[in-house]
C-alpha positions in Angstrom: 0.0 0.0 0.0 1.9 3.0 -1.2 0.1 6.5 0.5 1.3 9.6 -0.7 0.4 11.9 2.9 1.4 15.1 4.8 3.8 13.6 7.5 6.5 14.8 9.8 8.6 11.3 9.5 6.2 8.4 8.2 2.5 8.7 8.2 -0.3 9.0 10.2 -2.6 6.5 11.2 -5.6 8.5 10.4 -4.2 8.7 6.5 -4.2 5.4 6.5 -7.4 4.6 7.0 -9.0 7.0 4.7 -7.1 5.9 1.7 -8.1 2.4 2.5 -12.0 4.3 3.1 -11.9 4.9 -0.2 -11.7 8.9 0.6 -9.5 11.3 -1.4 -9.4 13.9 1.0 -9.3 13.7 5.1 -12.7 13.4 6.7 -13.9 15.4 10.3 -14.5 13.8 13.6 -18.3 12.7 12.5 -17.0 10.6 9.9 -14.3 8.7 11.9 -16.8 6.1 13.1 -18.2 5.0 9.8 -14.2 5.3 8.3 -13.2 3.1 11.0 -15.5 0.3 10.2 -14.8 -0.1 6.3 -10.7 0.6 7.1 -10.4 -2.2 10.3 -11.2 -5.3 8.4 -8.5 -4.3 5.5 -5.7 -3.1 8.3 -6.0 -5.9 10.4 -5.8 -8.3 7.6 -4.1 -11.5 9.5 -5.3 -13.4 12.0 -4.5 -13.6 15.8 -6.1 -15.1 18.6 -9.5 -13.6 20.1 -11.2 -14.4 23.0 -14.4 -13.6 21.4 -15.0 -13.4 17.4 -17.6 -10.9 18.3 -15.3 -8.5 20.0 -12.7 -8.6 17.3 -13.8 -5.5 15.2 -14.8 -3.5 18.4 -11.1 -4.3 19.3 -9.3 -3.1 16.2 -11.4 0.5 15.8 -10.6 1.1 19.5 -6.9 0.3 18.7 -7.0 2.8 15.5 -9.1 5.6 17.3 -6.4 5.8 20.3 -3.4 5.6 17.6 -5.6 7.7 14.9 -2.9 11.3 14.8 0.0 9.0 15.6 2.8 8.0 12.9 3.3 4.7 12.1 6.9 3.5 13.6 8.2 2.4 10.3 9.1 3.0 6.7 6.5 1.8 4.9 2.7 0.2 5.7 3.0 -3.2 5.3 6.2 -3.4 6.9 3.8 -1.8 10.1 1.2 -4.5 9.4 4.4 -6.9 10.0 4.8 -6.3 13.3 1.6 -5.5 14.3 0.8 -8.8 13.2 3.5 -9.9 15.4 2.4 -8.1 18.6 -0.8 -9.1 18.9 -0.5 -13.0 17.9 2.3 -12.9 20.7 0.0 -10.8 23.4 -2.8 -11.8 22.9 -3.3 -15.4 24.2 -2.3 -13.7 27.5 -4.7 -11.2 27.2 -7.4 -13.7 26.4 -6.9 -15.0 29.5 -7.8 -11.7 31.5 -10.9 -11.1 29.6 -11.8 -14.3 30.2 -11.2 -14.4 34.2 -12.8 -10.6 33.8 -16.7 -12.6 33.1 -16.5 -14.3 36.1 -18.9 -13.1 38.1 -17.9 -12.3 42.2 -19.7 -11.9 45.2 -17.4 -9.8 46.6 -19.1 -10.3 50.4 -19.8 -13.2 50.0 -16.5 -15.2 52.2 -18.5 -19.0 52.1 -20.3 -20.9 49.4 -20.2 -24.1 49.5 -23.1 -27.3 48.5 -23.0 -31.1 50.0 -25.2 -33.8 48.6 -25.2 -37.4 49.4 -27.3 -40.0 50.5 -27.4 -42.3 53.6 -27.9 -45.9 53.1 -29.2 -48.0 56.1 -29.7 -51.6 56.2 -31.1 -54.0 59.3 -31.4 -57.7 59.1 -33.4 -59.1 62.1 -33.7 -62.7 62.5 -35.2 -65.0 65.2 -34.7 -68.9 66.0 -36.6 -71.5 68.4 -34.8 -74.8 68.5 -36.1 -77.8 70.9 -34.8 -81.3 71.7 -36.3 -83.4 74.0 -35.2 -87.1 75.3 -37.1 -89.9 76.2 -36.0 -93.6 77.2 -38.0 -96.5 77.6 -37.0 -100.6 77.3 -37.3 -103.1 75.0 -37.8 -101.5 71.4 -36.4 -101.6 68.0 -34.4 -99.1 66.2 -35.6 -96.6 64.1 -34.5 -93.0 62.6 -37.4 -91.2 60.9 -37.9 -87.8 59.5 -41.6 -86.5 59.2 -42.6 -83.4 57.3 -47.1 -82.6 57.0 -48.8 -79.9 55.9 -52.3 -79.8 55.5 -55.8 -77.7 55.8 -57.9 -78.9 58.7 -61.8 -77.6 58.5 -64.1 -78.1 60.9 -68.0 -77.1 61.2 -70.4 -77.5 64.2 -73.8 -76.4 64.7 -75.2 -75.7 68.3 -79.2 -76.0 69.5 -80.1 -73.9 72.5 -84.4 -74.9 72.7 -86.7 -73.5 75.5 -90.2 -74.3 75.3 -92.9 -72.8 78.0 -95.3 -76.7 77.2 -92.5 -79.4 78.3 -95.7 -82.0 77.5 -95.8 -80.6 74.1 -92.4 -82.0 72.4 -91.4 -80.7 69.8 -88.6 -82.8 67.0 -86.1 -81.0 65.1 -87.7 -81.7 61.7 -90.8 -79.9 63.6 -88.2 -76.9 63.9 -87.1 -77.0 60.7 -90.7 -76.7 59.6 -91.5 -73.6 61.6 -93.3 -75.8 64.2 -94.6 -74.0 67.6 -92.5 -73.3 70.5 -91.3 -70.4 72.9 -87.6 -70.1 71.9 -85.1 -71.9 70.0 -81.5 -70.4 68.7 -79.3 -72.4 66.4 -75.9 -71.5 66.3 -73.3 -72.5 63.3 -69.4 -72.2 63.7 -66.9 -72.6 61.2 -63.2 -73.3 61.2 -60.5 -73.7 59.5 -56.9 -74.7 60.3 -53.6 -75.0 58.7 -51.2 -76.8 60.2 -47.5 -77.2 59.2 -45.0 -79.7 60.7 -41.6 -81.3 60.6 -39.8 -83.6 62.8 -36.9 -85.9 62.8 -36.1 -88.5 65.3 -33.7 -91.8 65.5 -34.2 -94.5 68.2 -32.0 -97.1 69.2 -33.3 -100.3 70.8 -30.8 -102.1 73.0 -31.0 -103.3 76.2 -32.7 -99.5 76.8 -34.9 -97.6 74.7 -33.2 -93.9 73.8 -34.9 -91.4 71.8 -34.2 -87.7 70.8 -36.2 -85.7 68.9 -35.8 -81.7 67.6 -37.3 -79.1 66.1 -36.2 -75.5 65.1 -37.7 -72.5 63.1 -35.9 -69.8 61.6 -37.0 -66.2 61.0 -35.5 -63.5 59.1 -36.5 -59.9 58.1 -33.7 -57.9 56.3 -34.8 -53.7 55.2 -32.9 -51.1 53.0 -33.7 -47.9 53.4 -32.0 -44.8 51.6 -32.0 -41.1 52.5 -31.4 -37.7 49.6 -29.2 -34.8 51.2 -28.6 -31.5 50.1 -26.7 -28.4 51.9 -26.1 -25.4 51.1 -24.1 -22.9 53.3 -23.3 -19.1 52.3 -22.4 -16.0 53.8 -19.6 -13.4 54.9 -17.6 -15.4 57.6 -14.3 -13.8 59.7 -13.9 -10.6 61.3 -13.2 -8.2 58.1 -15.4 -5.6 57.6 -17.6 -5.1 54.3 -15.8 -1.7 53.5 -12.6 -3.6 53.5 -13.4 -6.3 51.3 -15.1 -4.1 48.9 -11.9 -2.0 48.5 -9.7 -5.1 47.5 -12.5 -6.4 45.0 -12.1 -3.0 43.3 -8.0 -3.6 43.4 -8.7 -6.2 41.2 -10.7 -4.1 38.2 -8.6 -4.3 35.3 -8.9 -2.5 32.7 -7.6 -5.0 29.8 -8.0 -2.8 26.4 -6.1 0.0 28.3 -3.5 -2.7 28.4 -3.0 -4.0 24.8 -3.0 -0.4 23.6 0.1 0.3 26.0 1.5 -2.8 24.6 1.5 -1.6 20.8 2.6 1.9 21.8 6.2 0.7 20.5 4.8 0.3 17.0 4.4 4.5 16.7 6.8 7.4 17.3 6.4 9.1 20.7 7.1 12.6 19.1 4.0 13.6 18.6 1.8 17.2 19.6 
């Protein structure tokens, strides 16, 4: 880019960016804005590392506004697109890195902040056992060693007659009853049962000149039970003996001020004698 300009030593940044406007002649202050977004995308023709593509153009016409009546620190433009090529591909991943840290968002009195989640898991097993043995002896009988096991449904049914009659010379049968027959007072009562039963035995005998015999029985019971439990605690706050004011001074320490920064950093690439 060859730019034929009105220039103490080099050029001037503004001159630059007019020619690559497409403007003739220098513009005033209300047309810097509108210059500066045609002449950003052609100056900062390379590529460099951006911590968000959005900000990338906002980034370049705040760089050429601050440097916009500054000459350029070398002999010819491209030679100055060199090495601002260079500067920013070798600040910028730094940089980057502040903006980034600069969107997270700080409770600056808030000291404690922490969650705990969890469960409790229980578990009981309960069990119960009856055992019995018992022993008998006796004379004269043969050897044996049985194991029973029954199970079975008993049912029972019974039927009850209470009869009062005010004529005892009058009797009365049951079929009379049944047929509605005369007398005073008679109730019939029917019950009904049913059992279940469930058994099992084991035995041995031994027949010598005595008669031994043991027998046993034993039932086992057991319950087991999980049970689980959801947790969740939070805890925030200011905790410690430092005072609001003091905390909010050293948040504001840490305000930085990150485009300031890179502009500093590519103050090398234009002469410092300027008015």
């Amino acid at each position: 880019m060859v730019v034929k300009l009105m220039s103490d030593f080099t050029t001037q940044v503004r001159y630059i960016c007019e020619y690559a406007a497409g403007l003739t002649s220098s513009a005033g202050f209300s047309q810097i804005d509108g210059i500066l977004d045609i002449a950003a995308p052609i100056i900062f023709n390379f590529d460099y590392p951006i911590f968000d593509e959005s900000y990338r153009i906002p980034l370049e016409k705040k760089i050429l506004r601050h440097f916009y009546t500054r000459e350029i620190c070398e002999e010819t433009v491209g030679l100055w697109q060199l090495r601002l090529c260079d500067k920013m591909n070798v600040i910028m991943p730094y940089y980057n890195q502040l903006y980034e840290s600069a969107l997270i968002k700080i409770e600056p009195l808030l000291t404690t902040d922490y969650t705990r989640t969890g469960n409790n898991h229980a578990q009981t097993e309960s069990s119960n056992s009856e055992q019995s043995t018992m022993a008998t002896h006796d004379k004269n009988v043969v050897d044996t060693s049985n194991v029973a096991e029954s199970t079975g449904d008993n049912g029972t049914e019974s039927t009850n007659w209470r009869l009062f009659s005010n004529t005892p010379q009058g009797a009365i049968s049951r079929v009379d009853i049944a047929n509605n027959a005369y007398l005073t007072d008679a109730t019939k009562t029917s019950d009904e049962a049913t059992t279940t039963t469930s058994e099992h035995s084991s035995g041995t005998s031994n027949e010598t000149s005595d008669y031994n015999r043991n027998g046993s029985s034993q039932r086992n019971n057991t319950n087991t039970g999980n049970s689980t439990t959801d947790y969740y605690e939070r805890i925030a706050g200011k905790m410690g003996s430092r005072s609001q004011s003091a905390m909010l001074k050293e948040f504001r320490e840490t305000f930085l001020n990150i485009d300031s920064m890179i502009l500093d950093e590519l103050s090398t690439l234009f002469f410092h004698l300027y008015c």
